[in-house]
PDB file of N, CA, C and O in Angstrom:
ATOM      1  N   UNK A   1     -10.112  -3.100  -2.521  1.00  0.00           N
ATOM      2  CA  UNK A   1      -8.740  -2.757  -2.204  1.00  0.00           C
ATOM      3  C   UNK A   1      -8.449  -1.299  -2.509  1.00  0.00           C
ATOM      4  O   UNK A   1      -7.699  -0.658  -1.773  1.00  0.00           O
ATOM      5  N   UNK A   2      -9.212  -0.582  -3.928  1.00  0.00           N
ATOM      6  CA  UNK A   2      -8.437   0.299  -3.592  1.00  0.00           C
ATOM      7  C   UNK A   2      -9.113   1.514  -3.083  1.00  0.00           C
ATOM      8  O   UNK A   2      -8.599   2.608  -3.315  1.00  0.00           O
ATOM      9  N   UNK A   3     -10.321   1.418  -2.348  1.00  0.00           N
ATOM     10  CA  UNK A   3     -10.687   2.098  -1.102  1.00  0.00           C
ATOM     11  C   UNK A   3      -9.909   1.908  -0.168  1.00  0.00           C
ATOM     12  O   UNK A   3      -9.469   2.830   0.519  1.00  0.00           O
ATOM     13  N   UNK A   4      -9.647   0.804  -0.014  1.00  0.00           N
ATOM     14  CA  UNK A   4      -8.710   0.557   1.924  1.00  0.00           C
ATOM     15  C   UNK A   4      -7.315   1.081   1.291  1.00  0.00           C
ATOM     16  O   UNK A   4      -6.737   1.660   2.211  1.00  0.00           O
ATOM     17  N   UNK A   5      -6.752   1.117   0.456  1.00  0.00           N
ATOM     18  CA  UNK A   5      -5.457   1.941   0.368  1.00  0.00           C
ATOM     19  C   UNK A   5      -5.969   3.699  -0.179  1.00  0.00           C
ATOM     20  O   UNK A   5      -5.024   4.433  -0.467  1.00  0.00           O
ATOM     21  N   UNK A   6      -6.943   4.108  -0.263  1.00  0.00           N
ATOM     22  CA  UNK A   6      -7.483   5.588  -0.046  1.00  0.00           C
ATOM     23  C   UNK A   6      -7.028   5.795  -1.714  1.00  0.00           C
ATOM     24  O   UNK A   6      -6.020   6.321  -2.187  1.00  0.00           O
ATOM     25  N   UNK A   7      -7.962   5.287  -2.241  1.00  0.00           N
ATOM     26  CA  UNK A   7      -7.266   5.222  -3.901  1.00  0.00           C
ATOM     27  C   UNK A   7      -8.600   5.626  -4.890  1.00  0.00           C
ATOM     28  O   UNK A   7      -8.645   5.347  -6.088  1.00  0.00           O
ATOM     29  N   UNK A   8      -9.273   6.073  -4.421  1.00  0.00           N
ATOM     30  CA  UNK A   8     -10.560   5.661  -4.904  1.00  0.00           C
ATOM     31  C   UNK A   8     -11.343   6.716  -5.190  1.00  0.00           C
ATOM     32  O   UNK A   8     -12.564   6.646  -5.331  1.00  0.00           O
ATOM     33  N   UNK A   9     -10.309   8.265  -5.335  1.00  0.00           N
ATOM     34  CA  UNK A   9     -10.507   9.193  -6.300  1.00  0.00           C
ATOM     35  C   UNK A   9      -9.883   9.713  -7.160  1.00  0.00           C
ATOM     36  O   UNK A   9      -9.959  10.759  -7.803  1.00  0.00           O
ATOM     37  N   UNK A  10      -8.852   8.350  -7.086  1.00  0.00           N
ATOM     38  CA  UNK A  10      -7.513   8.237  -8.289  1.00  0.00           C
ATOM     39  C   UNK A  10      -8.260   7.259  -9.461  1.00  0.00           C
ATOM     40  O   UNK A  10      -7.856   7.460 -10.607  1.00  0.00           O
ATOM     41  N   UNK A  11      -9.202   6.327  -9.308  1.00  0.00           N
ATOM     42  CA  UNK A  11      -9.226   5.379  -9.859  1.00  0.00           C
ATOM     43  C   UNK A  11      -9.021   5.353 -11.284  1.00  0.00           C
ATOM     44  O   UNK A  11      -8.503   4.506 -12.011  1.00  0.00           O
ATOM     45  N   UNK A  12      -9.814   7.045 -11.637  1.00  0.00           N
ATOM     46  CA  UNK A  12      -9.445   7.305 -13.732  1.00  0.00           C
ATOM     47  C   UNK A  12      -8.233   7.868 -13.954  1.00  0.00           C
ATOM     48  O   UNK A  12      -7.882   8.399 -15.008  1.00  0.00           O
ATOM     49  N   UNK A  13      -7.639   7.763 -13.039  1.00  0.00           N
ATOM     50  CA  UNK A  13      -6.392   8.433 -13.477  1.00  0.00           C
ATOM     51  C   UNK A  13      -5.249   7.079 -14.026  1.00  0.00           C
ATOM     52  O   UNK A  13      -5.448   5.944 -13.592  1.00  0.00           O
ATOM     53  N   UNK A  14      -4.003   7.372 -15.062  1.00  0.00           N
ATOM     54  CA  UNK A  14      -3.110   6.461 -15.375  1.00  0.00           C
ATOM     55  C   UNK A  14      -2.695   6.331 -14.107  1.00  0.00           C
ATOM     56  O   UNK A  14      -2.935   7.029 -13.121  1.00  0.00           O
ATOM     57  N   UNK A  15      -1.817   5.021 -14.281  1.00  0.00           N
ATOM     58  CA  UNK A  15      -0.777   4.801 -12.905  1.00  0.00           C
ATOM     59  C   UNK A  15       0.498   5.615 -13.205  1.00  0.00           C
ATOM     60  O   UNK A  15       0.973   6.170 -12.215  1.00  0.00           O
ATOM     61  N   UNK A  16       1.193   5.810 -14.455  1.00  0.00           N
ATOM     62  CA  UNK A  16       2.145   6.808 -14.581  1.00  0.00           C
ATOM     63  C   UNK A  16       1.935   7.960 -13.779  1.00  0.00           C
ATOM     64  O   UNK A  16       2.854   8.494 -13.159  1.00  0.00           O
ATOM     65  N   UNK A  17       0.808   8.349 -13.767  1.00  0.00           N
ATOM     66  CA  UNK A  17       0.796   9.830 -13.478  1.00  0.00           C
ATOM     67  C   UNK A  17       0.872   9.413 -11.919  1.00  0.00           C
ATOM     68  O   UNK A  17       1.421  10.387 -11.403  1.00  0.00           O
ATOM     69  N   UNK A  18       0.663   8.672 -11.118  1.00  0.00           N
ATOM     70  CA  UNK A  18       0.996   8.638  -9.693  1.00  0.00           C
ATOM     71  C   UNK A  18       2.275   8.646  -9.346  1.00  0.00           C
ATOM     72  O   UNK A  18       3.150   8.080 -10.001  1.00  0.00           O
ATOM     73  N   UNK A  19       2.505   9.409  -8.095  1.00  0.00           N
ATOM     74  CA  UNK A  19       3.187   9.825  -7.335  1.00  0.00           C
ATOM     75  C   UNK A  19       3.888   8.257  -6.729  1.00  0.00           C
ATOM     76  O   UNK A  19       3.110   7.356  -6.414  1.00  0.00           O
ATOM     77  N   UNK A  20       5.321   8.069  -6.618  1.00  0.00           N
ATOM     78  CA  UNK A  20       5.909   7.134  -5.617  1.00  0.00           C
ATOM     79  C   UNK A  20       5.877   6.385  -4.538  1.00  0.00           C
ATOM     80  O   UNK A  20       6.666   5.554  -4.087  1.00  0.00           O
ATOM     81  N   UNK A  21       4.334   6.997  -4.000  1.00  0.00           N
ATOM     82  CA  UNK A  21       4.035   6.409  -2.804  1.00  0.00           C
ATOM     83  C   UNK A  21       2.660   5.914  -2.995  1.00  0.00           C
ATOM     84  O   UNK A  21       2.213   4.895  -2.467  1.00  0.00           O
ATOM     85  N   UNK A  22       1.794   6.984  -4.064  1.00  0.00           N
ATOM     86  CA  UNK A  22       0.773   6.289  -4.432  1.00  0.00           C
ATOM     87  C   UNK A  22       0.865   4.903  -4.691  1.00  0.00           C
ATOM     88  O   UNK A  22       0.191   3.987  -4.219  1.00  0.00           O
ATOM     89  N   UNK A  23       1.998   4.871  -5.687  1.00  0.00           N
ATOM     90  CA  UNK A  23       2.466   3.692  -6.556  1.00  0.00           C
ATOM     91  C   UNK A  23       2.644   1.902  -5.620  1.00  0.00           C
ATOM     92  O   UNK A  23       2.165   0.774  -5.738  1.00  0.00           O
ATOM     93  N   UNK A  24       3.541   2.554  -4.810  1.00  0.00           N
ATOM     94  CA  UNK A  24       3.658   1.507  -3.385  1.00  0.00           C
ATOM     95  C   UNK A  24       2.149   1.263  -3.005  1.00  0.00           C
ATOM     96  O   UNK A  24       1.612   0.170  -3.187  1.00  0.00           O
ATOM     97  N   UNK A  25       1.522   2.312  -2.485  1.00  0.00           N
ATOM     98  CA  UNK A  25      -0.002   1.857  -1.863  1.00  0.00           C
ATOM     99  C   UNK A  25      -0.526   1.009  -2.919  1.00  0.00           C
ATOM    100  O   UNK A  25      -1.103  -0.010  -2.541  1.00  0.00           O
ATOM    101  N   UNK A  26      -0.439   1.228  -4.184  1.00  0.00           N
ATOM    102  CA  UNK A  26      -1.046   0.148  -5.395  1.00  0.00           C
ATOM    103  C   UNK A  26      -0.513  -1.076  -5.222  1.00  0.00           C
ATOM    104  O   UNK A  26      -1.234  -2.072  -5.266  1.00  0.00           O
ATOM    105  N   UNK A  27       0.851  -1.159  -4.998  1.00  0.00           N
ATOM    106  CA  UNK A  27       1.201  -2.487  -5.113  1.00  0.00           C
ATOM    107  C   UNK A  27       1.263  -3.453  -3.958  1.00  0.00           C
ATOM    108  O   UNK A  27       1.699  -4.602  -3.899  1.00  0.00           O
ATOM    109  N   UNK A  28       0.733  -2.708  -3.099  1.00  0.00           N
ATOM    110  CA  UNK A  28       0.698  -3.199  -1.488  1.00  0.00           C
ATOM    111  C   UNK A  28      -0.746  -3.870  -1.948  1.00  0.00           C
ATOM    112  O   UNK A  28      -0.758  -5.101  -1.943  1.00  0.00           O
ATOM    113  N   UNK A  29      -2.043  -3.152  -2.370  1.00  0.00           N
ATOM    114  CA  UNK A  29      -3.359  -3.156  -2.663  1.00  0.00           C
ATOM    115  C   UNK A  29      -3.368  -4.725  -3.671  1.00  0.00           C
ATOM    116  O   UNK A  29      -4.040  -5.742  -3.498  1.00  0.00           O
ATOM    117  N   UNK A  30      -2.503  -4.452  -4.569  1.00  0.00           N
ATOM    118  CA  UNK A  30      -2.424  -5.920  -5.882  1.00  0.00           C
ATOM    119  C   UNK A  30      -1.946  -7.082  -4.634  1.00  0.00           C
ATOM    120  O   UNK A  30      -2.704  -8.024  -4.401  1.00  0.00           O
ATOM    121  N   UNK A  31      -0.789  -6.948  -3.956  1.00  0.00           N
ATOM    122  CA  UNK A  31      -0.450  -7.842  -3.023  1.00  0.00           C
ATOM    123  C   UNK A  31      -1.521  -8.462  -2.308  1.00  0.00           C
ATOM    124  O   UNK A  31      -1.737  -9.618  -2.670  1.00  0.00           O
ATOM    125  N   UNK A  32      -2.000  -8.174  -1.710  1.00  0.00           N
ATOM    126  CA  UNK A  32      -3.366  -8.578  -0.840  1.00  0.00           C
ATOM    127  C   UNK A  32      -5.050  -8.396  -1.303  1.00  0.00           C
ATOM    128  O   UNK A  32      -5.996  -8.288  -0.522  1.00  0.00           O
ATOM    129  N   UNK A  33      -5.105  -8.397  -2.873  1.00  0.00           N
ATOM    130  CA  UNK A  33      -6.190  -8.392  -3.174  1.00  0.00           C
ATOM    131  C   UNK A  33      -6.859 -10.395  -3.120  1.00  0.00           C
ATOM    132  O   UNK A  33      -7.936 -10.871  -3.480  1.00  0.00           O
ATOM    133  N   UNK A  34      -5.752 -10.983  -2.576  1.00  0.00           N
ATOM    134  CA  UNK A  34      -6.211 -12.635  -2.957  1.00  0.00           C
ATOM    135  C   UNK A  34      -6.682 -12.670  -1.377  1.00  0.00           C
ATOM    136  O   UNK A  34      -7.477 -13.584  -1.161  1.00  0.00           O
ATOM    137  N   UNK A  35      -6.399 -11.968  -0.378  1.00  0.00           N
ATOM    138  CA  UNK A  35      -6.006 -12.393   0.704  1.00  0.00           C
ATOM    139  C   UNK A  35      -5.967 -13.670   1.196  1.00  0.00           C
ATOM    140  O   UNK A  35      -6.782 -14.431   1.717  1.00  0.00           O
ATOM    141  N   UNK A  36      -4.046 -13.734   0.698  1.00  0.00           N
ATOM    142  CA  UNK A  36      -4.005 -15.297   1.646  1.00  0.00           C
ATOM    143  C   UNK A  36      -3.484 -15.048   2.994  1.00  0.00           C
ATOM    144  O   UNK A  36      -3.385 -16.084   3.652  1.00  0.00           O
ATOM    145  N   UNK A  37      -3.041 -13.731   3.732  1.00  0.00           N
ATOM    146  CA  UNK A  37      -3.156 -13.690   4.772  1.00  0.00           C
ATOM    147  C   UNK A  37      -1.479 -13.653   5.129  1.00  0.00           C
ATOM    148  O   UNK A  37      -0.927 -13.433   6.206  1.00  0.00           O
ATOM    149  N   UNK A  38      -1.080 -13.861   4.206  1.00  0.00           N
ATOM    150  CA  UNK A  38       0.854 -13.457   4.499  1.00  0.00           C
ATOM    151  C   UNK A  38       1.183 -12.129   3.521  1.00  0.00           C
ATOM    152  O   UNK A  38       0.294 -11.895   2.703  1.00  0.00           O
ATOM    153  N   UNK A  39       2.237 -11.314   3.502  1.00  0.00           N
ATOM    154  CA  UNK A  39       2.684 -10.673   2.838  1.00  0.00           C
ATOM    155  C   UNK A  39       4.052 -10.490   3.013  1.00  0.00           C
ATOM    156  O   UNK A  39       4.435 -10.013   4.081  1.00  0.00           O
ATOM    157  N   UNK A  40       4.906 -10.806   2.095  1.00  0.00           N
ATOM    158  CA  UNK A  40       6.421 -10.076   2.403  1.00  0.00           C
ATOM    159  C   UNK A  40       7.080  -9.177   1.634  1.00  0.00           C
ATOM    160  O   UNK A  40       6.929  -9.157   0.412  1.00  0.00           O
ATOM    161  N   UNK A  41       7.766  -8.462   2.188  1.00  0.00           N
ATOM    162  CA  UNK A  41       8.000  -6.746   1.903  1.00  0.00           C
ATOM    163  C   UNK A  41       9.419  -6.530   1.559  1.00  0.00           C
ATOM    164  O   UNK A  41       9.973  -7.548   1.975  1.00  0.00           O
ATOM    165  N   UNK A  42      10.178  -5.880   1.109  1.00  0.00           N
ATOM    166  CA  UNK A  42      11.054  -5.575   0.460  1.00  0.00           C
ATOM    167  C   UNK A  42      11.147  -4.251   1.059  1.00  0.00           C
ATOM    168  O   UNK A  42      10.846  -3.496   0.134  1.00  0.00           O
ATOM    169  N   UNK A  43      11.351  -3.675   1.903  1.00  0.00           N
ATOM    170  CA  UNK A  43      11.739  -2.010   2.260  1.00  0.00           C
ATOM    171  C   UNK A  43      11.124  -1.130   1.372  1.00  0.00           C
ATOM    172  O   UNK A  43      11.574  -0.365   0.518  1.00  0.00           O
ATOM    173  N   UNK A  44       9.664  -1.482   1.869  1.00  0.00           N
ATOM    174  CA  UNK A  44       8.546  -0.870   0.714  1.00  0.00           C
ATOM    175  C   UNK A  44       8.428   0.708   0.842  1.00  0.00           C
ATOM    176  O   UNK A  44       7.780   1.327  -0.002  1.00  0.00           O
ATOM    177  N   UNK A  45       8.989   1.295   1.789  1.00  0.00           N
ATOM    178  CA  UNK A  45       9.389   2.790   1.823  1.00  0.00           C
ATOM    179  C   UNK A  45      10.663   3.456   1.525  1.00  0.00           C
ATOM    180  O   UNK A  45      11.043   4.483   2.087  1.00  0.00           O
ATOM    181  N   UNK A  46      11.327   2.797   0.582  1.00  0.00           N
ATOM    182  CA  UNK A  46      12.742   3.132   0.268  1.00  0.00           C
ATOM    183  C   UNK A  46      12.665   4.286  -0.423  1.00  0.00           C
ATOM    184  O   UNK A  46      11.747   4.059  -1.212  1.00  0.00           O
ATOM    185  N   UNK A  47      12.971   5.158  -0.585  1.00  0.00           N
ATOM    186  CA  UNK A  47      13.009   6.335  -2.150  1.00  0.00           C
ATOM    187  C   UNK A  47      12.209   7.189  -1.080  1.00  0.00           C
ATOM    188  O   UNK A  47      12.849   7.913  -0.317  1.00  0.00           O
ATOM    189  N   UNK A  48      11.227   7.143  -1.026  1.00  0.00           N
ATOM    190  CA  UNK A  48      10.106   7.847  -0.642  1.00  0.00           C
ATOM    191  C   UNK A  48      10.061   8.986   0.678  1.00  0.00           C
ATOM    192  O   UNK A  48      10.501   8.867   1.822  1.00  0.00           O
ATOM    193  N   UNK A  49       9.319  10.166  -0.005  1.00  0.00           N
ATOM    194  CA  UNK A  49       9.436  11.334   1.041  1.00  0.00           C
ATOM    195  C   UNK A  49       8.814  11.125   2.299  1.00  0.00           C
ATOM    196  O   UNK A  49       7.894  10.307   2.288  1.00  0.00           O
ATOM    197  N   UNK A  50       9.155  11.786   3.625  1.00  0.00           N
ATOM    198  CA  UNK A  50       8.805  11.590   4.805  1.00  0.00           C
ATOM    199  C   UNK A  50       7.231  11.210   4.439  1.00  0.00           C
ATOM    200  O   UNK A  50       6.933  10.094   4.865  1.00  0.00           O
ATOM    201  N   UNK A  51       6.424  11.727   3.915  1.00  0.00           N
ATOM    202  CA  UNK A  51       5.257  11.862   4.290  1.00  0.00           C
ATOM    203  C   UNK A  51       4.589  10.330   3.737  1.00  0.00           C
ATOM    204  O   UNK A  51       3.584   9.876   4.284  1.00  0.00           O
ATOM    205  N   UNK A  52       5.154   9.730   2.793  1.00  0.00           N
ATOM    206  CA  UNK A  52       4.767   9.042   1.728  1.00  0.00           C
ATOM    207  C   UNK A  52       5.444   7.518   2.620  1.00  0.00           C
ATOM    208  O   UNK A  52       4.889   6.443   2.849  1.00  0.00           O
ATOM    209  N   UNK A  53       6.588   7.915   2.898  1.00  0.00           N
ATOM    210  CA  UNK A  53       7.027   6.924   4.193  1.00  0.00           C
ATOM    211  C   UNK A  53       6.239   6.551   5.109  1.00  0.00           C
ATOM    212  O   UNK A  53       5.937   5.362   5.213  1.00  0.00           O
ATOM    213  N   UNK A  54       5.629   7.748   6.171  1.00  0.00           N
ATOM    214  CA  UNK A  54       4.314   7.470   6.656  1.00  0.00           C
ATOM    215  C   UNK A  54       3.159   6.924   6.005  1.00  0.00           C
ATOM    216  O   UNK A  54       2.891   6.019   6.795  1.00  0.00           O
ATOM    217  N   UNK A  55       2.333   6.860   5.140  1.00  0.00           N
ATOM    218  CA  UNK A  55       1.542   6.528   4.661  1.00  0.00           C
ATOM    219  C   UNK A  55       1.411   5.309   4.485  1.00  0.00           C
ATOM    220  O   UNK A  55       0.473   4.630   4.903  1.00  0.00           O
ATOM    221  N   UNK A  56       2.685   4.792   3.618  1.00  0.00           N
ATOM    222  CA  UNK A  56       3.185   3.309   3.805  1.00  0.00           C
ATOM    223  C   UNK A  56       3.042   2.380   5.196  1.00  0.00           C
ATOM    224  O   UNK A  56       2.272   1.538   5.657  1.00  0.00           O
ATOM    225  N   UNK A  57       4.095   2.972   5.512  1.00  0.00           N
ATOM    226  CA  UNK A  57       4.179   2.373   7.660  1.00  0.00           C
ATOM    227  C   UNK A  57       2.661   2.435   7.797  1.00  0.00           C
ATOM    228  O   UNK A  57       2.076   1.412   8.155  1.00  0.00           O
ATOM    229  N   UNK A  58       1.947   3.590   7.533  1.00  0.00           N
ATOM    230  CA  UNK A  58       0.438   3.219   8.017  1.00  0.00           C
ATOM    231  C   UNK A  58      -0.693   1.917   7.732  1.00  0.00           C
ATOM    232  O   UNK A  58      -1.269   1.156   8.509  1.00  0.00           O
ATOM    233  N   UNK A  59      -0.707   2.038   6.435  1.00  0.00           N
ATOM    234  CA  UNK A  59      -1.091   1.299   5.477  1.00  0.00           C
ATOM    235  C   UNK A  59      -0.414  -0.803   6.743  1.00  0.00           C
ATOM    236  O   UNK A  59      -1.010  -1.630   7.433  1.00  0.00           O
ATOM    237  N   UNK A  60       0.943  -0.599   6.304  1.00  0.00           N
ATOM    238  CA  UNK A  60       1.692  -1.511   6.498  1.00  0.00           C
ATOM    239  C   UNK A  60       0.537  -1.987   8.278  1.00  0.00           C
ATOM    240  O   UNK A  60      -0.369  -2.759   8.591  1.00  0.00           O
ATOM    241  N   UNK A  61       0.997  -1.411   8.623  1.00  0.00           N
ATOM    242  CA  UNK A  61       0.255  -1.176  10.015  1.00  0.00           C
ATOM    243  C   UNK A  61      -1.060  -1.780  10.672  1.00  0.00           C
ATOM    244  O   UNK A  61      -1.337  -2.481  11.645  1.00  0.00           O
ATOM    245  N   UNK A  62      -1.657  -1.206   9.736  1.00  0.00           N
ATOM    246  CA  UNK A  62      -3.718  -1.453   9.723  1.00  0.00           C
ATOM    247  C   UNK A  62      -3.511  -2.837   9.086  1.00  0.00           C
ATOM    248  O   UNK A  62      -4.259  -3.688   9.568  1.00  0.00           O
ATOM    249  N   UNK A  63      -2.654  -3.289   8.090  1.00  0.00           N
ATOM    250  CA  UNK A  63      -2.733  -4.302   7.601  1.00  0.00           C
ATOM    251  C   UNK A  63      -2.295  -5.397   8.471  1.00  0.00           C
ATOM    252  O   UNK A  63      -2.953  -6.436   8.416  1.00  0.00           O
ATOM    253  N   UNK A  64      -1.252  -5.332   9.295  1.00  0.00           N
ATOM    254  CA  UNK A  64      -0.975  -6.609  10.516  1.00  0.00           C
ATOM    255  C   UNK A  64      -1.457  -6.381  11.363  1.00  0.00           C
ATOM    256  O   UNK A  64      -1.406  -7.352  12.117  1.00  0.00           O
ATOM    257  N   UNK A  65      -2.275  -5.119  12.019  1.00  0.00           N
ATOM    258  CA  UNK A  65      -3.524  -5.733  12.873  1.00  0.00           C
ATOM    259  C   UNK A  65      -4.388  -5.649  13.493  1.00  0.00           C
ATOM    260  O   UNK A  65      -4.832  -5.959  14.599  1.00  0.00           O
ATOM    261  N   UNK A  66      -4.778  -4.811  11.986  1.00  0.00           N
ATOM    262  CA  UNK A  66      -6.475  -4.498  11.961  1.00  0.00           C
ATOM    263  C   UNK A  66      -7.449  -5.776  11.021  1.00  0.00           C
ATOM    264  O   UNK A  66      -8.572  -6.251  11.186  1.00  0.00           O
ATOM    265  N   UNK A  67      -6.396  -5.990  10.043  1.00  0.00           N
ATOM    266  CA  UNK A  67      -7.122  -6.943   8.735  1.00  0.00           C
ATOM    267  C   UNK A  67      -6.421  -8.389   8.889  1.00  0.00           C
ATOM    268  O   UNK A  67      -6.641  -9.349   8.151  1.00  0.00           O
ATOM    269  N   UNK A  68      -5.567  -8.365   9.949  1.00  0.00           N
ATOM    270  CA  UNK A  68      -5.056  -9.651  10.858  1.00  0.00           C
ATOM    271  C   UNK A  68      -4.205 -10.638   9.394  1.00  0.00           C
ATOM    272  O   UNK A  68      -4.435 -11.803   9.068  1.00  0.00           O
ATOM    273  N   UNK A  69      -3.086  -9.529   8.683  1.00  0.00           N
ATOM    274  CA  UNK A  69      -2.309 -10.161   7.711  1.00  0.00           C
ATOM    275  C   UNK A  69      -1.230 -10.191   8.459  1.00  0.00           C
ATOM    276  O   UNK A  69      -1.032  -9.255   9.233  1.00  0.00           O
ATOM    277  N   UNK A  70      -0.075 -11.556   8.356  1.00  0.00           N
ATOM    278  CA  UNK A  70       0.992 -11.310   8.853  1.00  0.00           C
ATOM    279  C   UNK A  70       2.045 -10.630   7.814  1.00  0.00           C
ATOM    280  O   UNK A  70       2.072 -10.907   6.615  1.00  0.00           O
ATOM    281  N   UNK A  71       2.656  -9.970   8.267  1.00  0.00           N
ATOM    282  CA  UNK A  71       3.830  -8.999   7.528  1.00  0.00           C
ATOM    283  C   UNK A  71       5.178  -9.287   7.955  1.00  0.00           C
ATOM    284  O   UNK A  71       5.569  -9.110   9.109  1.00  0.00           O
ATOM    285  N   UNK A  72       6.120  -9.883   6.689  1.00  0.00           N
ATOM    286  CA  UNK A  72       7.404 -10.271   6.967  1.00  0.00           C
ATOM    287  C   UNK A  72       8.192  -8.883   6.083  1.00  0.00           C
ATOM    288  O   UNK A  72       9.419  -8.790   6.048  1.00  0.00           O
TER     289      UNK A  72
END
């Protein structure tokens, strides 16, 4: 998981020290590490700067249907 959320030259680093969107990509990553194949979302780009917004939506994206999770 946290290769497919692009995490994986963060890995020694604290989670404090991540950035707001990092943080989301982590918890998107904990969400679907069981994969049961549903996920539901809460306006998982709220707060977050344009770019970090994108990243999310991306993430969000590849995940309903590339890795064939449904996303509510």
């Amino acid at each position: 998981m946290i290769k497919f959320v692009g995490l994986e030259s963060s890995k020694s680093q604290k989670v404090g020290m991540f950035s707001a969107g990092i943080k989301r990509k982590l918890a998107i990553a904990k969400s679907i590490i069981n994969n049961l194949g549903v996920l539901f979302m809460d306006e998982p780009s709220v707060g977050l700067d344009p770019q970090s917004q994108k990243m999310v939506r991306d993430l969000v994206m590849d995940l309903a249907f590339n890795q064939e999770i449904t996303v509510f």
